[in-house]
Every structure is written in C-alpha cells, then in structure tokens.
TORMI-987519 format. One line per 8 residues: number of its first residue (from 1); for each residue x, y, z of C-alpha. Coordinates in pm, whole numbers, plus 50000, padded with zeros to 5 digits. Layout:
REM residues N
NUM	X/Y/Z | ...
***
This chain:
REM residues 340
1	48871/90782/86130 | 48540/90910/86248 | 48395/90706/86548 | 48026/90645/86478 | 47781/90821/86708 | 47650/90588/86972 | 47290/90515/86917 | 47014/90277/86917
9	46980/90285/86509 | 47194/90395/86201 | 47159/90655/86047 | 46835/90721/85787 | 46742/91011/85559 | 46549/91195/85813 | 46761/91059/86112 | 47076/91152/86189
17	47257/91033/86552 | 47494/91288/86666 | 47686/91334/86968 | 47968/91629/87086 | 48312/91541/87111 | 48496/91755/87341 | 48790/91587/87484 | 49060/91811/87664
25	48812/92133/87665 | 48817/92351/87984 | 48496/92497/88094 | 48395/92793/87930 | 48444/93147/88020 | 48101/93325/88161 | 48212/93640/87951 | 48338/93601/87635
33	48734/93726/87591 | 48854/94010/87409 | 49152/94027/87184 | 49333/94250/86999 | 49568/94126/86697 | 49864/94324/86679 | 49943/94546/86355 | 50341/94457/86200
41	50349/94090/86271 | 50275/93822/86009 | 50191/93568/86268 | 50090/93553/86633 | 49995/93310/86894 | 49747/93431/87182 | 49638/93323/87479 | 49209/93333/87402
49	49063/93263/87731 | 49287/92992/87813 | 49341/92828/87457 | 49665/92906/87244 | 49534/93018/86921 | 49810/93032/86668 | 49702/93315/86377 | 49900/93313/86017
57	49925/93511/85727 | 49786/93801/85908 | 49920/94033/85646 | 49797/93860/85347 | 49576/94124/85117 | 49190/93959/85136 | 49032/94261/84988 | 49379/94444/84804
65	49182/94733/84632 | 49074/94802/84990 | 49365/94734/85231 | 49204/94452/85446 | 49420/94251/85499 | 49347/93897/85658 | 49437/94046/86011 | 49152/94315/85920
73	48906/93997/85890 | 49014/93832/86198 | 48956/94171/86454 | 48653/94238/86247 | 48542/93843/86402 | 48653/93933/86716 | 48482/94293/86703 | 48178/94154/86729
81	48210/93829/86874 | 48005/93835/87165 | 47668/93943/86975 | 47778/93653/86724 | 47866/93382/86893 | 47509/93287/87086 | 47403/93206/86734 | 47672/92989/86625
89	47744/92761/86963 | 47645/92396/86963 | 47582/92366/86585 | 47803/92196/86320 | 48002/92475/86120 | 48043/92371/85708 | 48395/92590/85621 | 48408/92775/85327
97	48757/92854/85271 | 48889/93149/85076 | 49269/93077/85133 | 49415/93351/84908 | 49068/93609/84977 | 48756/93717/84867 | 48843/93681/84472 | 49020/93386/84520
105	48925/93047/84449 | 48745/92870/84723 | 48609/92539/84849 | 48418/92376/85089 | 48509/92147/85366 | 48239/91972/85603 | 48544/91741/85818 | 48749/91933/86071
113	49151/91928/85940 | 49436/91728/86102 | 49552/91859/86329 | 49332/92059/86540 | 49348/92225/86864 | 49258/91956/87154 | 48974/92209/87317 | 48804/92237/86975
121	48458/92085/87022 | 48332/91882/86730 | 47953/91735/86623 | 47990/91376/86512 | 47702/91377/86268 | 47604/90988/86109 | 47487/91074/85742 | 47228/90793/85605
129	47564/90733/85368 | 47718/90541/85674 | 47969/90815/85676 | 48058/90983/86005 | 48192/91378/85953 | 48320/91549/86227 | 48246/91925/86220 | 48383/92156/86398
137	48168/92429/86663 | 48232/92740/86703 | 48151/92775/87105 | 48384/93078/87173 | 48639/93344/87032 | 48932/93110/87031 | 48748/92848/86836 | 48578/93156/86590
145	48951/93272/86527 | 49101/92901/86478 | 48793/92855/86224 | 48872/93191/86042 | 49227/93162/86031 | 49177/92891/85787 | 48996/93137/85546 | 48675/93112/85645
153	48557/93456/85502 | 48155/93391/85612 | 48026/93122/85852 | 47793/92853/85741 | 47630/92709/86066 | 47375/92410/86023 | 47022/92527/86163 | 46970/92262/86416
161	47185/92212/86697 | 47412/91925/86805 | 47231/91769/87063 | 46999/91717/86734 | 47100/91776/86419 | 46736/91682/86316 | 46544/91940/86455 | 46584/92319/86407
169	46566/92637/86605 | 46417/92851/86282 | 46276/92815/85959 | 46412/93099/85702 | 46358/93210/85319 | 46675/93325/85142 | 46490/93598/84861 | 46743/93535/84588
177	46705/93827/84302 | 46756/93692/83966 | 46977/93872/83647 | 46900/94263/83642 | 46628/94203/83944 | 46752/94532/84127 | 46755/94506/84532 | 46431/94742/84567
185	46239/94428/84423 | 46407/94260/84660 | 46287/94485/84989 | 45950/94482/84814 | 45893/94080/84792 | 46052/94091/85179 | 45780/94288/85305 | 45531/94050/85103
193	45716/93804/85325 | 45616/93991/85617 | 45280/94028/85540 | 45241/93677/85481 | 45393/93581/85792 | 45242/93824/86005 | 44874/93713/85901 | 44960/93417/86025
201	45117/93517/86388 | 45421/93432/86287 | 45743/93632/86413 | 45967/93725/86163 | 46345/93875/86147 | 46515/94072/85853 | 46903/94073/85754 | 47067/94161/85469
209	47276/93843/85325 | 47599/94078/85267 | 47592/93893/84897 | 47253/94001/84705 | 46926/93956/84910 | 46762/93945/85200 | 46698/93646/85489 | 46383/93607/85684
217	46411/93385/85965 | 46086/93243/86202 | 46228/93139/86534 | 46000/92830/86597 | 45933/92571/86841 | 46159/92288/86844 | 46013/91955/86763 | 45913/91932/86389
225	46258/91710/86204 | 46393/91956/85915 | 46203/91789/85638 | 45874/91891/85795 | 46027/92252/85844 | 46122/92235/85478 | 45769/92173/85422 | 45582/92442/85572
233	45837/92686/85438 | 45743/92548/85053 | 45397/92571/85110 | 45464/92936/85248 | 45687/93004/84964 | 45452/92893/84704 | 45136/93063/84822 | 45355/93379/84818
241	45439/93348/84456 | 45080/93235/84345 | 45006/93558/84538 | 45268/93804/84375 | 45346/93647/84041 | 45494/93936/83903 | 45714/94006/84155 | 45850/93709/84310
249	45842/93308/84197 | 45958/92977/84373 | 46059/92742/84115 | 46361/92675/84212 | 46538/92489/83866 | 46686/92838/83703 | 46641/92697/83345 | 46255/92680/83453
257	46247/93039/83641 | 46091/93320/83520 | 46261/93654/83432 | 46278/93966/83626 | 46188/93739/83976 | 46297/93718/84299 | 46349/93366/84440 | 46152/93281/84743
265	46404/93030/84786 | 46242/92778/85061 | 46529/92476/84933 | 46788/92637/85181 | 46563/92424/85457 | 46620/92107/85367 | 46865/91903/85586 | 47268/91996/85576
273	47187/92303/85410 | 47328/92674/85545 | 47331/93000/85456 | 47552/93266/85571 | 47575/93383/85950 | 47422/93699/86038 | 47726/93913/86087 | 47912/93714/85819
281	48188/93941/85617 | 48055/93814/85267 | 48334/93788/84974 | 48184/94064/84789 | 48401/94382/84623 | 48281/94613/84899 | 48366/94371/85212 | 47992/94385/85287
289	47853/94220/85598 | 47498/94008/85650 | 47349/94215/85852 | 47052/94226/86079 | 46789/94540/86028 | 46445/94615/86120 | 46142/94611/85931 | 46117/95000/85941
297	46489/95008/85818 | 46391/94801/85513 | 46094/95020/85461 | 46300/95357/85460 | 46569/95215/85271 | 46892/95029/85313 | 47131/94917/85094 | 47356/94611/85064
305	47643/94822/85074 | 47546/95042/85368 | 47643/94720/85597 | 48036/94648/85577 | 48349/94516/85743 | 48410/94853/85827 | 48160/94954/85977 | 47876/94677/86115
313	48129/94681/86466 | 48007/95047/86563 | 47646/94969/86500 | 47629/94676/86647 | 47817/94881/86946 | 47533/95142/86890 | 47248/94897/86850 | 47329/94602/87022
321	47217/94264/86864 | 46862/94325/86665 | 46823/93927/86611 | 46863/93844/87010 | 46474/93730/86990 | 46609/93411/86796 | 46756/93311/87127 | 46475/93348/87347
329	46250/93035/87447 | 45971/93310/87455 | 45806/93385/87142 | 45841/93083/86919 | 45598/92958/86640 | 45464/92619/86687 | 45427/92501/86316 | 45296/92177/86458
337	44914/92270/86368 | 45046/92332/86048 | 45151/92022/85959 | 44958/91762/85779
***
C-alpha cells in the first residue's frame, strides 16, 4: 500500500503533497547511455547504465502492415533518448499501455505494477480522494525502456514536476480538428495561436501531436498552482474563438460544438491531465511521431505524416532538439499579472 506523502495538511483539490521515492537508486550517469537491442532474440536483459533492464516480446508485430515490431519501438525510444528525456525527468508518468500494439486494445494505468525494478524512482502524489498513487519517472534510458516494455506506445508525463505536482513548467493548447476539419485548418488556427500569443510577449513552441493536431506550449514562470494556469489558458482560448469564429471554437462538450471547427482545447490544463510527449511514437496507421517544428515549417507546410518512427531519429540527429527553450530558466512568461 501507498505510504502517504509526509506533509503538514492532506490533500485538497488544488493541493496535492508529493514526495520522490527512490530507494536503492545509484546516482545518475552525467551522459545518458546508449543501447542497442539486438535483432533475432525474443527477449534480452541489458546492462543500462548500471540497471538490469529485462526487455520481452521484442518480436511481437506493433505495426504488422509495416514490420515494426515491438523491438522497432523500443530502439526508436532509445534513438532519441537523450533529446527526450530532459523533458520527462522528475514528473509523474500516466502509462498508456498498448500490450498487443497500436490497433490493439489499450488502457490506462496511473500506479506503478508489482514488481518493479528497485532503482525505479516513483512520485507519491496524495489525491484530495485520500488516495496515494505511486507513479513511476522516467529519469533515464533504463527507466524509459522498463516503462515502454510494458507497451507504452506514447508517454503521458504530468506538466508539473515532482517536487510539486501543483505548479507547472508550461501552459499548452492541444488544437483538436473536428469530423472532416482537414489539417490545413489546423496550421491555420495554430498560427492564430501565435499571433495571439505573440501580441502578448508570450513565447510559444509548435509540435505536431503524431495523432491529428497540433500543440502549442508557453514555457512560463513557475509559481501560479495548475488551476490558475488552466485559467489564463481559457481566457486565451476563448478570446481566440470570439476572434476567429469560423475557424476555430472552444466549447469543449462535442454535442454543443460547432461543425467544421478546430478545438482550442484549453481543458488539457487542468490538474492530472497529459497529453502526449513530444517525440511520442503515436498509435496511428503510419507509426507517426509528435514532433517538434518551427513556426516557418508550419507556414511552408508539414504534414502529420512527414514525422514518423522511421524517420524523426535522423532529424533530430540533423536538427538537434527544437523545444530545448522549454528547459531554460531564461525566457519564461510570468502569467502572474495576468491573473485576477
């Protein structure tokens, strides 16, 4: 059972005590270890800098009309691991598991499984329920392979980190096209996102979501809890539709939505939400990947497809990581004058 955080107060809906647990870990690596998964063998363990990471099912089709196999998946992960993981250490990973591939059935799962490796780090996270989850973090390869080894196909990390779970790094809107919207609407209302944002000095960055839109994330000053982050990005989202009602809307019931829309969806802010990774393989029919691109990328034209398992490792090789700026203590927005 789940120890509960230590803390001066339980847990409330917009107060959450967390704490790490990391019993057994050794310190990590200062450059992030490279593997290579071996081709003809169904499972493997490895020595991933210094943790025994035992891989299964490598040859199980994920994607059968295209050959990848689960293996593929795994050295895709590790492929571009070290632009990846700075985004996804020290926050709480929610696992969506594909266990027989991307058209298989999946589920979610917030509580790390029994048994677990002993280095695994975990967030204990109090929910205002009472309930204490422990969720795993991904802090380095061996922990991103252990996590996709359980068919983990994209990575859902939470937007604030551990040390609180209360606060993000970023606010984001997910531009969600509705039925027959084609993706050009969808590059159109991001730019009206940019606009928007840039009128009001605030730094913006563009990726693909791999599935069927686009993410815009603000890296912003940490301070403001979630719900107050959720706020700002409604009252962003809102004045964007009032602004472009033809081409973009933000009611977010989809019995209430307009037709022919795109969904400045600002909901994906509120507290325990995620949305895919950047770099996330997404369990689409092309293996496509949630890519970061630039504004003048978007402008020339990009497609969903153009971004896949295939081939995101060579640009990133080419490119480096676009979204780096996220990482940076330089250069975030302070929504605090914005809030009422």
């Amino acid at each position: 059972m789940a120890r509960r955080p230590a803390a001066a107060a339980r847990a409330t809906r917009d107060r959450h005590p967390a704490r790490r647990l990391a019993a057994g870990r050794r310190p990590r690596a200062a450059r992030p270890a490279t593997v290579t998964i071996p081709a003809g063998v169904n499972e493997i363990t490895l020595d991933v800098g210094g943790h025994r990471v035992h891989l299964t099912n490598l040859g199980k089709p994920f994607w059968p009309e295209l050959g990848i196999t689960k293996r593929n998946l795994l050295q895709y992960y590790a492929d571009v691991a070290p632009v990846l993981l700075p985004h996804l250490r020290d926050r709480a990973m929610v696992m969506k598991r594909y266990p027989n591939g991307a058209a298989g059935e999946f589920f979610f799962m917030k509580r790390v499984p029994q048994p677990h490796p002993e280095w695994l780090e975990l967030c204990s996270i109090e929910h205002a329920s009472g309930s204490v989850i422990d969720f795993p973090m991904i802090q380095d390869l061996a922990a991103l392979l252990w996590v996709v080894n359980l068919g983990c196909i994209d990575l859902n990390q939470w937007y604030a980190r551990c040390d609180d779970v209360d606060r993000p790094d970023y606010l984001h809107f997910d531009l969600d096209p509705g039925d027959g919207v084609q993706f050009g609407q969808v590059v159109e209302v991001a730019q009206v996102v940019h606009d928007a944002l840039q009128a009001v000095a605030m730094p913006d960055h563009v990726k693909t979501s791999g599935s069927k839109g686009i993410h815009v994330y603000v890296p912003i000053v940490r301070g403001p809890t979630q719900r107050q982050v959720w706020e700002v990005a409604k009252a962003l989202s809102l004045e964007i539709a009032r602004a472009h009602p033809r081409l973009a809307t933000a009611v977010y019931k989809r019995a209430a939505r307009p037709e022919g829309r795109v969904l400045v969806d600002y909901n994906q802010n509120a507290w325990g939400r995620t949305l895919a990774s950047l770099y996330s393989v997404r369990p689409r029919p092309r293996a496509t990947v949630s890519t970061p691109v630039t504004w003048q990328e978007l402008a020339t034209g990009v497609s969903l497809e153009d971004f896949r398992i295939d081939n995101v490792p060579a640009r990133v090789a080419r490119l480096g990581d676009l979204w780096e700026p996220l990482l940076e203590p330089r250069g975030r927005f302070d929504l605090r004058p914005l809030l009422g």
